[in-house]
PAMI-29621 format. One record per residue (C-alpha): residue in three letters; x, y, z. Coordinates in steps of 0.001 Angstrom, whole numbers, padded with zeros to 6 digits, always signed. Each point is the difference from the previous one (the first is absolute). Example, Ala and Ser with C-alpha at 12.3 -4.5 7.8 and 13.67 -1.06 7.14 Angstrom:
<atoms>
ALA+012300-004500+007800;SER+001370+003440-000660;
</atoms>
This chain:
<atoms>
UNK+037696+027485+067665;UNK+002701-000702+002431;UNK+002439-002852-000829;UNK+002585+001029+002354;UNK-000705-003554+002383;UNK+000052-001882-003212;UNK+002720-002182-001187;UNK+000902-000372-003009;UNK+001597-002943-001910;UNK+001544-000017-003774;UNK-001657-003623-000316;UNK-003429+000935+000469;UNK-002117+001735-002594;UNK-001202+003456+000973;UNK-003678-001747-000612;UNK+000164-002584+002908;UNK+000355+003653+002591;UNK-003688+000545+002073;UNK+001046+003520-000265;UNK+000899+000425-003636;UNK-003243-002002-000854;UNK-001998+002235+001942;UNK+001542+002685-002034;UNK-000583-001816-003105;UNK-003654-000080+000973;UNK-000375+003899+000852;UNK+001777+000883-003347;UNK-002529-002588-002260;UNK-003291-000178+002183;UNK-002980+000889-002305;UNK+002440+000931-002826;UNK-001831-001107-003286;UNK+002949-000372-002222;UNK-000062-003528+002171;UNK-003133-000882-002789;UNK+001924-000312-002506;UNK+001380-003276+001419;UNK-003370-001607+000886;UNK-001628-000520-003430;UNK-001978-003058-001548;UNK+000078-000838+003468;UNK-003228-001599+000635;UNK+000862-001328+003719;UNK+001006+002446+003155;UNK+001407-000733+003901;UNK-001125+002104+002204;UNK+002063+000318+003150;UNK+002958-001819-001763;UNK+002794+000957+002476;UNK+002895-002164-001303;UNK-002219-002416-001500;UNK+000126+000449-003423;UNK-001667-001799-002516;UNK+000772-000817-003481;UNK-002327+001294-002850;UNK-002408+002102+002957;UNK+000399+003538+000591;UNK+001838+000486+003427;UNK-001346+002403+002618;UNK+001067+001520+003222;UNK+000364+003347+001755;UNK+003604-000947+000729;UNK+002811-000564-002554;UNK+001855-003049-000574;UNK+002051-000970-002732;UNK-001885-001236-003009;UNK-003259+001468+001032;UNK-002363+001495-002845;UNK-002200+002329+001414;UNK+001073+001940+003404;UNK-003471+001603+000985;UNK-002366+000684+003180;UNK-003196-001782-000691;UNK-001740+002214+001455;UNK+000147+002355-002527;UNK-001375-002395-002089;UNK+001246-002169-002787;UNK+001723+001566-003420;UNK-001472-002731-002333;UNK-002555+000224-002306;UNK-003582-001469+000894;UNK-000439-003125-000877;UNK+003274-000747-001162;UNK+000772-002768+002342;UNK-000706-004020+000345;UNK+001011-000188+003122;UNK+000773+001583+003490;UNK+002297-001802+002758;UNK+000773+001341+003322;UNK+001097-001688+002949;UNK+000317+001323+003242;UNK-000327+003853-001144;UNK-003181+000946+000641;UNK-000119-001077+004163;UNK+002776+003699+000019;UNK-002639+002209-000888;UNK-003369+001354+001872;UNK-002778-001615-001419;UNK-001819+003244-001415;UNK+003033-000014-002325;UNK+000575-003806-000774;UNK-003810+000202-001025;UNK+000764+002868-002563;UNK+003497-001878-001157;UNK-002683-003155-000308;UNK-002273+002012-002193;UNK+002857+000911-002354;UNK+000606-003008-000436;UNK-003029-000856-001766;UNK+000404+003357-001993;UNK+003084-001801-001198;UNK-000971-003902-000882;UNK-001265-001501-003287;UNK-003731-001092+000514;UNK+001186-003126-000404;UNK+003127+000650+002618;UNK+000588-001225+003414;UNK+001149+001830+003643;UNK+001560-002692+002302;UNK+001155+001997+003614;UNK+001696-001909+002344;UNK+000061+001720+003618;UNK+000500-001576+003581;UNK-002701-002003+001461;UNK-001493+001440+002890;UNK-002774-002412+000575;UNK+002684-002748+000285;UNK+001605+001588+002620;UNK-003102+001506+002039;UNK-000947-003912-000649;UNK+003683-001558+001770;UNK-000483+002744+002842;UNK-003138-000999+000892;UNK+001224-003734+000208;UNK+003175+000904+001864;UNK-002412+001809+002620;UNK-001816-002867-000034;UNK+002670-002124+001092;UNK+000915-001640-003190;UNK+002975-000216-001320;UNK+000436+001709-003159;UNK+003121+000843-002365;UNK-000060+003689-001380;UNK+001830+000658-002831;UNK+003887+001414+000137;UNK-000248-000232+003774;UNK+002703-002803+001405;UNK-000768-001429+003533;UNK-002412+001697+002522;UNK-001822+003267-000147;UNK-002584+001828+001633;UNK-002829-000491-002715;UNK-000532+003842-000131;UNK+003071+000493-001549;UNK-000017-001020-003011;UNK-003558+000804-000294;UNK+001592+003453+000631;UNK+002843-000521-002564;UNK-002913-000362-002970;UNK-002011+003235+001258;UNK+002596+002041+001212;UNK+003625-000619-001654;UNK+001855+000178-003402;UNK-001862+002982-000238;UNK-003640-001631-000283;UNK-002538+002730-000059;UNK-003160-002317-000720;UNK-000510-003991+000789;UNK-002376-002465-002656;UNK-001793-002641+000195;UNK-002085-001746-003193;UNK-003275+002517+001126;UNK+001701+003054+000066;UNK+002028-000160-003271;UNK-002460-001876-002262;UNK-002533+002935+001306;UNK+002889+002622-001043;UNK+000372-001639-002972;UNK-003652-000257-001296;UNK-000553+003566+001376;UNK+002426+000989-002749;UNK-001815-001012-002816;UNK+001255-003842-000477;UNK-002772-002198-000556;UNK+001673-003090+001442;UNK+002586-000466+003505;UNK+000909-003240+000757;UNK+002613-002224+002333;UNK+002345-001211-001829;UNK+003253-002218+001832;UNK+003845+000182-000570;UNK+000635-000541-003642;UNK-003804-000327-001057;UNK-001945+001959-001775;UNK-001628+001097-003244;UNK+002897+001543-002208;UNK+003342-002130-000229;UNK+002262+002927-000339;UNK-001560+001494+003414;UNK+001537-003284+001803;UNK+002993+001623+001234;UNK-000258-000149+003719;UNK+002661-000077+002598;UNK+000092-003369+001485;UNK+001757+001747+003098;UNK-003138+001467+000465;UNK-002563-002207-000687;UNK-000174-001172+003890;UNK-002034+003084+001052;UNK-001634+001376-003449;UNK-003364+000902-001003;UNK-000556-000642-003539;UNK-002488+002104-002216;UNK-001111+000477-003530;UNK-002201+002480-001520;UNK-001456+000123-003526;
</atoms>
């Protein structure tokens, strides 16, 4: 890893570097001595970046300080079945292909309580297919994060297309993901609604262009 471009400062923790994190994550990524940490647990983020929440099991692929499990989903989760009360991820699941959200979706359920709850909070791409049509329409229409004038394709574009978005919902497609995966029950929830308290942790920052679904 090369950090000969990177400067360094004797104020700064080593931890707040994008390259020593990265290195961080290489060393600890699927490394199960991380378990040890995550016990009696009964709550897990998925996706947590550097959103970490008190009393859940924190997630992501990528290291950041404070994080509990560094681990590639993909590969399916190191937690006993149904060992969980409750599963929160927001804006994770739009990063991967569908084929493999669907699987990560499945081990979820592996993982709840019966009586536990899955709330997955993604972009909404009904509400922007919806403001595009307007805008084409002639309406005018605010999208969300976009300041002043824009071709209405673009940030139609932005919610397909960018951040690394490999896979757009709407309400249809992820309540049929969800119940395809062996939840009896997907439903719409809104911003800081739904069915288990402790879930409620959403990012209001967000809340402008989310989808909001439970499974049980």
């Amino acid at each position: 890893m090369d950090f000969s471009h990177t400067k360094f400062s004797f104020r700064r923790p080593l931890s707040d570097y994008s390259k020593v994190r990265a290195l961080y994550g290489y060393i600890l990524r699927g490394r199960k001595f991380q378990l040890r940490k995550v016990k009696e647990k009964q709550y897990l983020n998925v996706g947590c970046g550097p959103k970490l929440l008190h009393d859940f099991v924190n997630l992501d692929y990528l290291w950041v300080p404070g994080i509990d499990l560094c681990w590639d989903i993909t590969e399916g989760i190191p937690l006993p079945d149904h060992s969980l009360q409750g599963i929160y991820s927001e804006h994770c699941l739009e990063h991967l292909e569908k084929s493999l959200a669907t699987a990560i979706v499945r081990d979820f359920r592996r993982l709840l309580k019966p009586t536990g709850t899955l709330r997955i909070v993604v972009p909404d791409a009904e509400l922007y297919i919806d403001l595009y049509v307007r805008a084409r329409n002639g309406e005018a229409v605010k999208f969300p994060y976009v300041e002043g004038r824009c071709l209405p394709i673009e940030p139609l574009n932005r919610i397909f297309r960018d951040h690394g978005h490999l896979y757009a919902y709407d309400f249809s497609s992820m309540q049929e993901m969800i119940l395809s995966t062996g939840f009896s029950s997907a439903t719409k929830v809104s911003f800081m609604q739904g069915r288990d308290p402790k879930l409620l942790v959403d990012s209001p920052e967000r809340s402008v262009e989310s989808l909001y679904v439970e499974g049980w």
